[in-house]
Backbone as CSV, one residue per row, in Angstrom:
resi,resn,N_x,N_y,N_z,CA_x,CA_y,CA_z,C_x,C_y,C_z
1,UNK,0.828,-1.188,0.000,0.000,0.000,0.000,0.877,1.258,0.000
2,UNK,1.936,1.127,0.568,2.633,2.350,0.575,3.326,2.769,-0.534
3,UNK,3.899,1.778,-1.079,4.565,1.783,-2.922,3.509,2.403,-3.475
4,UNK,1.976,1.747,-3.824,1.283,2.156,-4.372,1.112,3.957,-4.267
5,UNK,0.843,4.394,-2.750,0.416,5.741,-2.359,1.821,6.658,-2.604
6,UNK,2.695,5.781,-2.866,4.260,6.930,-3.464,4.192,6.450,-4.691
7,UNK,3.895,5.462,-6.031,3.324,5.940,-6.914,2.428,6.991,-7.580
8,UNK,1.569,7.312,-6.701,0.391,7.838,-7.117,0.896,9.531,-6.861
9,UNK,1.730,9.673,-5.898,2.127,10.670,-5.207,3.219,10.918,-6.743
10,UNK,3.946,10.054,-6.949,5.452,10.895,-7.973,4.014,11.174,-9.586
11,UNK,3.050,10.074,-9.708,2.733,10.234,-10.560,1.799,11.795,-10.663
12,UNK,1.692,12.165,-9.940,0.700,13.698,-9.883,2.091,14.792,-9.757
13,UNK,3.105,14.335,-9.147,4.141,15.390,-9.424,4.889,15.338,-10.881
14,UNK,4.453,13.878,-11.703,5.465,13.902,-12.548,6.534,13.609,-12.798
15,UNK,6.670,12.277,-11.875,8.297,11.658,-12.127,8.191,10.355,-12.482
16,UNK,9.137,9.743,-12.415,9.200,8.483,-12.740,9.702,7.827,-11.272
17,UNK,9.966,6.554,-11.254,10.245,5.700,-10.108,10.933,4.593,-10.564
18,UNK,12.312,4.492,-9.888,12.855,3.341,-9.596,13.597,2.883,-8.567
19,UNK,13.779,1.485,-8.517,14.222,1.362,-7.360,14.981,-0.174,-7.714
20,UNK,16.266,-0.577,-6.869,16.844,-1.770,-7.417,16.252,-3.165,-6.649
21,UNK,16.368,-4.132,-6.905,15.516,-5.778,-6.333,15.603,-5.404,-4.857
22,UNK,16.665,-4.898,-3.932,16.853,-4.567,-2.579,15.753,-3.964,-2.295
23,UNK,14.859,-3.333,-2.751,13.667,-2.323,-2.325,14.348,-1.041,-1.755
24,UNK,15.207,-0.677,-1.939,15.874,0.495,-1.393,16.142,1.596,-2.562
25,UNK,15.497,2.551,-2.410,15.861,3.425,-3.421,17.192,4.076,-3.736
26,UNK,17.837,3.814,-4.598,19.204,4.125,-4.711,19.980,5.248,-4.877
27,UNK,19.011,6.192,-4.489,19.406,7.557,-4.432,17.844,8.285,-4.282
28,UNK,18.266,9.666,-3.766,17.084,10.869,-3.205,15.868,10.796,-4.535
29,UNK,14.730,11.419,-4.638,14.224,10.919,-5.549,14.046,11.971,-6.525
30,UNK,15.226,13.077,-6.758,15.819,13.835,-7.323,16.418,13.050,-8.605
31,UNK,17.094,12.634,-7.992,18.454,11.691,-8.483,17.394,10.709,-8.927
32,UNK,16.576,10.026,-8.725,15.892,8.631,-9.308,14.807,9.208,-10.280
33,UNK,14.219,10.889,-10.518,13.387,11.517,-11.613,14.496,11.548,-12.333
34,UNK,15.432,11.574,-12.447,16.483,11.765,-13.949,16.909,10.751,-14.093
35,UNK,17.207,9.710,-13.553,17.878,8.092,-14.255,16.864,7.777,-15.520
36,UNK,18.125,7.157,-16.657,17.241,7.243,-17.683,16.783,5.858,-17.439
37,UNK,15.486,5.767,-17.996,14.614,4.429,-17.815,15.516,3.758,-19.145
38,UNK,14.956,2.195,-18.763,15.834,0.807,-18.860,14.966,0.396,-20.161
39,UNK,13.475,0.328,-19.878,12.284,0.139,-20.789,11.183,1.198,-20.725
40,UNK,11.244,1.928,-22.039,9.984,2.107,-22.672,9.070,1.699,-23.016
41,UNK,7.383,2.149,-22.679,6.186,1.790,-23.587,5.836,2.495,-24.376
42,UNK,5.185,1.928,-25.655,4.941,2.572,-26.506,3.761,2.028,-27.053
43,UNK,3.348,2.860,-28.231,2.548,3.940,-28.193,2.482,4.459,-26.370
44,UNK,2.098,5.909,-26.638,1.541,6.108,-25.841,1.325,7.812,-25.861
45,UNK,-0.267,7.657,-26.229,-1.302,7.068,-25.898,-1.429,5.824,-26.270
46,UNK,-2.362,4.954,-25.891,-2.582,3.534,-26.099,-3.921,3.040,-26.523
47,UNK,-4.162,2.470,-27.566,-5.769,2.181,-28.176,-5.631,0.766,-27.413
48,UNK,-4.994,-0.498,-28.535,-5.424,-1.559,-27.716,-4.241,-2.399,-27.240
49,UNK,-2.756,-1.893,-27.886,-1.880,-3.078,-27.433,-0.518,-2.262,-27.165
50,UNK,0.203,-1.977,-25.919,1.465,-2.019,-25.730,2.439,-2.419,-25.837
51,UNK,3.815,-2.005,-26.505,5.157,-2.542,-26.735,5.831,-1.915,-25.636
52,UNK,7.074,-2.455,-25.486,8.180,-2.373,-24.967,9.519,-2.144,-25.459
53,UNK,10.354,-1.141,-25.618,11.581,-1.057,-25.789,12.358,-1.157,-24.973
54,UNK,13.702,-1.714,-24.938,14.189,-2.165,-24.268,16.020,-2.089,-24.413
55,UNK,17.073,-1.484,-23.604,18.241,-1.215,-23.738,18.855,-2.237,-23.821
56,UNK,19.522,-2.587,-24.492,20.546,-3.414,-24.170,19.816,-5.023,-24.607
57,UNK,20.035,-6.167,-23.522,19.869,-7.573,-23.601,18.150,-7.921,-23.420
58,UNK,17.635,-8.415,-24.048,15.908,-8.544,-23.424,16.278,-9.485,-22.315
59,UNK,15.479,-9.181,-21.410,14.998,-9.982,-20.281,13.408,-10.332,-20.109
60,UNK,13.308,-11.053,-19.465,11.599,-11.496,-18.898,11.636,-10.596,-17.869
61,UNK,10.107,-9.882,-18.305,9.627,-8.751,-17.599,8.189,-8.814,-16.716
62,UNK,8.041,-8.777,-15.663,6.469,-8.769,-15.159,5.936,-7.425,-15.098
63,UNK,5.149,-7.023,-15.884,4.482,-6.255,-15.859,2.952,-6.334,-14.789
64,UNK,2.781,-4.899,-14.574,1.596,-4.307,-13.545,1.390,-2.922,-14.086
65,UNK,-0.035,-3.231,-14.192,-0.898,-1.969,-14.688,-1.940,-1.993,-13.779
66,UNK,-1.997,-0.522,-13.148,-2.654,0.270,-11.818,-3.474,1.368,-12.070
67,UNK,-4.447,1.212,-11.870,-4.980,2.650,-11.944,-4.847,3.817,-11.217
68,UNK,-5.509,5.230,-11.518,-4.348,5.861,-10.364,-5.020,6.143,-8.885
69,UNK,-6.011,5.090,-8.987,-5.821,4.793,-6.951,-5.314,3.584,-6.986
70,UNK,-4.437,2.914,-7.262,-3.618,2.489,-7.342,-4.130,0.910,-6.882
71,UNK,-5.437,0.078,-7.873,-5.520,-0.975,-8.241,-5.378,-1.473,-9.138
72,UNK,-4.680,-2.672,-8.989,-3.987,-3.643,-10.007,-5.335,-3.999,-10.514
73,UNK,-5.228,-3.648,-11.886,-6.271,-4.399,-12.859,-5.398,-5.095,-13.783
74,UNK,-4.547,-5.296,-13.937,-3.936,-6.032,-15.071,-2.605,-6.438,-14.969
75,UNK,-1.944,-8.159,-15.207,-0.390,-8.153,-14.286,-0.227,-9.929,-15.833
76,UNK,0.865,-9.679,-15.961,1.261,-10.333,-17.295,2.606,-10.465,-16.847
77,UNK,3.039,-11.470,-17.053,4.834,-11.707,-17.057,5.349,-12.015,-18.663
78,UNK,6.368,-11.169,-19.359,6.789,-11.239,-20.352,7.661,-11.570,-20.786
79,UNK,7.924,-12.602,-21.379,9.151,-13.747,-21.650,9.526,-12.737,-22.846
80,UNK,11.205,-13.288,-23.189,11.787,-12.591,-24.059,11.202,-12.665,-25.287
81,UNK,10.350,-13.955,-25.901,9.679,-13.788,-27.084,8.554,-13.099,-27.381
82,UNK,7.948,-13.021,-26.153,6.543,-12.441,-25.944,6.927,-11.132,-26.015
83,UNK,7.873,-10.428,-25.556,7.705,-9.033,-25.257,7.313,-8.602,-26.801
84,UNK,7.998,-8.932,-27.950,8.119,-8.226,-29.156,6.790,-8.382,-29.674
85,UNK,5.725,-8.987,-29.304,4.548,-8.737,-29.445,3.550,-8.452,-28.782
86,UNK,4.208,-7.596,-27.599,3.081,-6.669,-26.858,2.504,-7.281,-25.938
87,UNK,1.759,-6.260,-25.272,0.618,-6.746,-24.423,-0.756,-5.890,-24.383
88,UNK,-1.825,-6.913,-24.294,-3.063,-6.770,-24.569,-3.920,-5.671,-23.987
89,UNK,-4.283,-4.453,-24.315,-4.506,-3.552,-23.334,-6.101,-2.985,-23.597
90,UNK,-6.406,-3.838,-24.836,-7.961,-3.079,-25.454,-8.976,-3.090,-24.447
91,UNK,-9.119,-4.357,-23.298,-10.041,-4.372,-22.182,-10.495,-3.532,-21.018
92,UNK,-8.811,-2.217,-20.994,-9.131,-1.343,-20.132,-9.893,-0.113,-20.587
93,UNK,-10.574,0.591,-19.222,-11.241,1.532,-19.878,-10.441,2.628,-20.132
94,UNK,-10.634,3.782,-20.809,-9.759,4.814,-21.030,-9.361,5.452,-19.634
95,UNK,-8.251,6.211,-19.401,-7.634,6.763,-18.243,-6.237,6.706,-18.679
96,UNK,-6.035,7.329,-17.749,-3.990,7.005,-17.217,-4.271,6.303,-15.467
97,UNK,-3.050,5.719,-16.011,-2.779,4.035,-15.789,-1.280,4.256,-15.014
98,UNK,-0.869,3.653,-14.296,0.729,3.424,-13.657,1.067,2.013,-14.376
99,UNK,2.482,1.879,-15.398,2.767,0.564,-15.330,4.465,0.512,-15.292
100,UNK,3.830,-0.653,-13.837,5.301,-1.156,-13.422,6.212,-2.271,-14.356
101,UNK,6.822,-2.162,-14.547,8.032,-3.222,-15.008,8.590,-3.395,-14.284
102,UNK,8.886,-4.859,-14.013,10.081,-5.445,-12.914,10.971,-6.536,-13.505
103,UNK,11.895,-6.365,-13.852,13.206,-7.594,-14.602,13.282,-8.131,-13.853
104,UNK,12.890,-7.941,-12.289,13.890,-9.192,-11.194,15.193,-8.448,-10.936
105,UNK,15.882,-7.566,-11.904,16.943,-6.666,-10.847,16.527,-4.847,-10.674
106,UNK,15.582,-4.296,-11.356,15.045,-3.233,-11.326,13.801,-2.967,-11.527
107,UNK,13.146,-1.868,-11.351,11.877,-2.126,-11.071,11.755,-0.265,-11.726
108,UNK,10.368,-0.158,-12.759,10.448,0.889,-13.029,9.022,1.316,-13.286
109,UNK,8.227,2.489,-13.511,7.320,2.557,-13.354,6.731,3.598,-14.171
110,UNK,6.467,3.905,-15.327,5.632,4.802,-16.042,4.427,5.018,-16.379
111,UNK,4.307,6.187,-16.794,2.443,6.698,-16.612,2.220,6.259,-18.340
112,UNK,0.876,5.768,-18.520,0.358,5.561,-19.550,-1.601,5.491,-19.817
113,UNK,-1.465,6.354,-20.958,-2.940,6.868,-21.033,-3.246,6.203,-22.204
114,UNK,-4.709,5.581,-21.760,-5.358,4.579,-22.566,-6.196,5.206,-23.452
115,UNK,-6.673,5.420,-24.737,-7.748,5.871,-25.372,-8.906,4.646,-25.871
């Protein structure tokens, strides 16, 4: 509950969030609004299906999509083949959305608005 309510909190100020597998944020959250994110979603805005870009090596990703009181309506784990064909997003209703990505060594969290 508290992740969630400091989601919801960076997401109305406008930042992003990360933090490493330790759960410890690895710096002030100064320093963690400018780290450049690991994975991108895309489109975004979003009609019915989300991609992922991704730096470097693909990894298997679990994804979480939150609304912004911060219930999980939607949670998918994405194997390296799967990622390159998205994930299914036509079922939600329109809004902005929090979605987490977690590799298992970082954990990251961007805003995304559904049409």
């Amino acid at each position: 509950m508290k992740a969630t309510l400091l989601f919801i909190a960076m997401f109305v100020a406008g930042l992003s969030f990360s933090q490493d597998s330790t759960g410890i944020d690895p710096g002030n959250s100064t320093q963690v609004a400018q780290q450049e994110t690991v994975v991108k979603i895309y489109p975004n805005p979003v009609k019915d299906r989300i991609y992922f870009q991704t730096k470097g090596e693909n990894r298997n990703f679990a994804v979480s999509i939150h609304d912004v009181l911060g219930k999980l309506v939607k949670k998918e784990n994405l194997t390296t083949s799967s990622i390159r064909n998205g994930m299914d997003v036509s079922n939600l209703r329109r809004g902005v959305y929090l979605v987490q990505i977690d590799d298992g060594k970082s954990s990251h969290t961007q805003k995304m608005i559904k049409n």
